[in-house]
N, C-alpha and C positions, 0 to 999 in steps of 0.2 A: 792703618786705620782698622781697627776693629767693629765688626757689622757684624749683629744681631738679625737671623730670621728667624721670625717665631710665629710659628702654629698652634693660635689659641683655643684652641679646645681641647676636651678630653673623649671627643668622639666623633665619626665620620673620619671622612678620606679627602674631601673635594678642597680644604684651605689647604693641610699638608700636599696636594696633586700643587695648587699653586703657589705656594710654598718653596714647594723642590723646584721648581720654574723659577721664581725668584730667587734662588739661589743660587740654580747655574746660571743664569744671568748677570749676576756679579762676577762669579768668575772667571764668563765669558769676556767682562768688559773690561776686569781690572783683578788679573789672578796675582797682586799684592796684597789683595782686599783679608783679611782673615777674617774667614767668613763661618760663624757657627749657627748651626742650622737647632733649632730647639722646637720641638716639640712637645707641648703639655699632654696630651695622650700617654707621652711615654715616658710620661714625668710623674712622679709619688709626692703630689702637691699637699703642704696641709696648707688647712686655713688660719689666713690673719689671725693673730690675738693680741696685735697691737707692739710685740716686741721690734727688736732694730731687726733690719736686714740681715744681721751680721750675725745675730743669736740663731739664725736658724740652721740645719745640718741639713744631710743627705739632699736629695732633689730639692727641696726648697732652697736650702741656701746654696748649691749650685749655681741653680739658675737665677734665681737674685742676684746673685753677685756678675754673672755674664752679662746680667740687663744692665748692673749698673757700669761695669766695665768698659760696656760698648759706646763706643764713637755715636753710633750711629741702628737703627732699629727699622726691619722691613715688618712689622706686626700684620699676621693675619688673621682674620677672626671670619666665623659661620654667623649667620642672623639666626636666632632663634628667637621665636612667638617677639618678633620686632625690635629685636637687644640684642646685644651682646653677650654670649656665654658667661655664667658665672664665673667659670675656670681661670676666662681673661680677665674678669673685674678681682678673682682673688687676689693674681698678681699683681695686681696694678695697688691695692690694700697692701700687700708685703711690703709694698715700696715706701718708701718717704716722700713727701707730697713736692718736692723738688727736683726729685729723681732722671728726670727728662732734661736738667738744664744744661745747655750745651752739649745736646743732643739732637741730632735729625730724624725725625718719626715720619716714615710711610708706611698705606693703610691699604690693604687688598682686603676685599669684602667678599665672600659669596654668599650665597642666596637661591630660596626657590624659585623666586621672581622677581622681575623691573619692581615689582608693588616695594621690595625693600630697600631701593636703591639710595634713600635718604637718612637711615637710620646711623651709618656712620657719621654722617655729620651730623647729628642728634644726641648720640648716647657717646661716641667713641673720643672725637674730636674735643668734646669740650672738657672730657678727662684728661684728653694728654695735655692741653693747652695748660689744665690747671696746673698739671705736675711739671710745666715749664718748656715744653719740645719744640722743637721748630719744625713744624709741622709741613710737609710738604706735600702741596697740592697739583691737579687733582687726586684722588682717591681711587683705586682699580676695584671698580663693581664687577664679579662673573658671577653669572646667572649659571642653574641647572643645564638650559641648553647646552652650553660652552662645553660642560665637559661629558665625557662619555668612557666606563671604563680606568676612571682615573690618569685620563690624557687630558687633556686641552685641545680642544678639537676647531678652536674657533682661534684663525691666524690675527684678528686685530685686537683680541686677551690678550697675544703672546707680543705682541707688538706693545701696548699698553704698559705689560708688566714691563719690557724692556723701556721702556721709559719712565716710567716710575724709580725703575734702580738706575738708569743715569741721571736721575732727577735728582736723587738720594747720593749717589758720591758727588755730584759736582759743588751740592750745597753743602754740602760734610765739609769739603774739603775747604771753599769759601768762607764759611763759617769759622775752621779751623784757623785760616790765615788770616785772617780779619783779629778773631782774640791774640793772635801770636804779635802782628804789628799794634794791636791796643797795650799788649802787655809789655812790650821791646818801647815804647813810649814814655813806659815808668823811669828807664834807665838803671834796673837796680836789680 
């Protein structure tokens, strides 16, 4: 299984802090998992201009192709003025608008307050849905408080995130075997 985490912005520390959480977290629970850790911070993104995935070079077509590669997708994003960073809506524009199908997307949110707590199910969710993902609920909201210093300070985050990423292989895997016995049905 190939798993995507991805740290959607190109600024701040507190998605990549739970990020790297979500990441050893998979590893913790299934070190088969091949797990690439992506960061758009540290990523030389351009923007959409409507080409395939596949015309683009350097960090773009990189990381396009990882996204589209991967089984399965842990996507983190910061709330900014009530949205979603650009940086994540560019990538999601790189994409082809099926990009997600037969794919597992979960969603770790942070934020400065409870006040944004619904914004992922607003602006994030109904993008992946469109790009086809099988979206797995619920959604990991951390608040400012939670972190400090770029720790995770608060033990039912970290608890949270571990269940979001066994949330995330179990229905990978589900998923997986479900198209394998639909496909072994054709006989051919």
């Amino acid at each position: 299984m190939r798993l995507v985490v991805l740290s959607g912005s190109n600024v701040g520390t507190k998605t990549r802090t739970v990020m790297d959480c979500a990441a050893r977290a998979v590893m913790a629970q299934d070190p088969s998992v091949d797990v690439t850790l992506i960061d758009l911070a540290e990523a030389d993104m351009v923007f959409s201009d409507g080409r395939n995935f596949t015309e683009y070079t350097g960090d773009t077509g990189r990381v396009t192709a990882a996204v589209m590669d991967a089984d399965a997708l842990i996507i983190g994003t910061p709330i900014f003025q009530a949205s979603i960073p650009a940086t994540l809506k560019n990538l999601f524009d790189l994409l082809p608008p099926g990009a997600f199908r037969d794919k597992v997307v979960a969603v770790a949110a942070t934020a400065g307050s409870a006040k944004h707590y619904l914004i992922p199910q607003q602006h994030l969710l109904p993008i992946l849905t469109y790009m086809k993902a099988q979206v797995v609920s619920p959604y990991v909201f951390v608040e400012e408080k939670d972190l400090h210093r770029n720790q995770i300070v608060s033990e039912d985050v970290i608890q949270r995130i571990d269940r979001l990423v066994e949330d995330t292989l179990v229905l990978t895997r589900t998923y997986s075997q479900i198209r394998e016995e639909k496909e072994a049905a054709y006989g051919f």
